[in-house]
C-alpha positions, 0 to 999 in steps of 0.5 A: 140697041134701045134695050141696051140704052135703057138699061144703061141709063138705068143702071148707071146713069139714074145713079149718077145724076141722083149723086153727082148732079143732085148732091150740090144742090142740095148741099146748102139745105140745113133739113135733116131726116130722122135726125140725119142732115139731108145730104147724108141721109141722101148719099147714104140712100142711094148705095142700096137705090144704086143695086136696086137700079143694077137689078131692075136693069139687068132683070127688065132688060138684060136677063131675057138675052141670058135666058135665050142663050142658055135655051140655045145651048141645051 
């Protein structure tokens, strides 16, 4: 069950809190990164960061399980 939570929260919840929850607080920042403004560059940052998480989620914890069941079936 402790595996499950951290993939859980790696794969889902790392995500979201870096979008819903950090997306307002740094709405009001005038910076900007290689000409981009800071909010953009952060949102558009995290659409590959989130299918990083997905595979480091299903690769730590999730894949073992697979292997397992497939190494029964033979």
């Amino acid at each position: 069950m402790v595996r499950n939570a951290w993939s859980i929260a790696i794969g889902l919840g790392l995500p979201f809190v870096a979008t819903v929850i950090v997306v307002p607080l740094i709405s009001g920042i005038k910076a900007s990164v290689f000409g981009i403004p800071l909010l953009f560059f952060w949102v558009f940052l995290w659409f590959p960061l989130t299918s990083i998480c997905l595979w480091i989620a299903w690769y730590v914890f999730d894949r073992p399980l697979y292997e397992n069941n497939e190494g029964a079936e033979r």
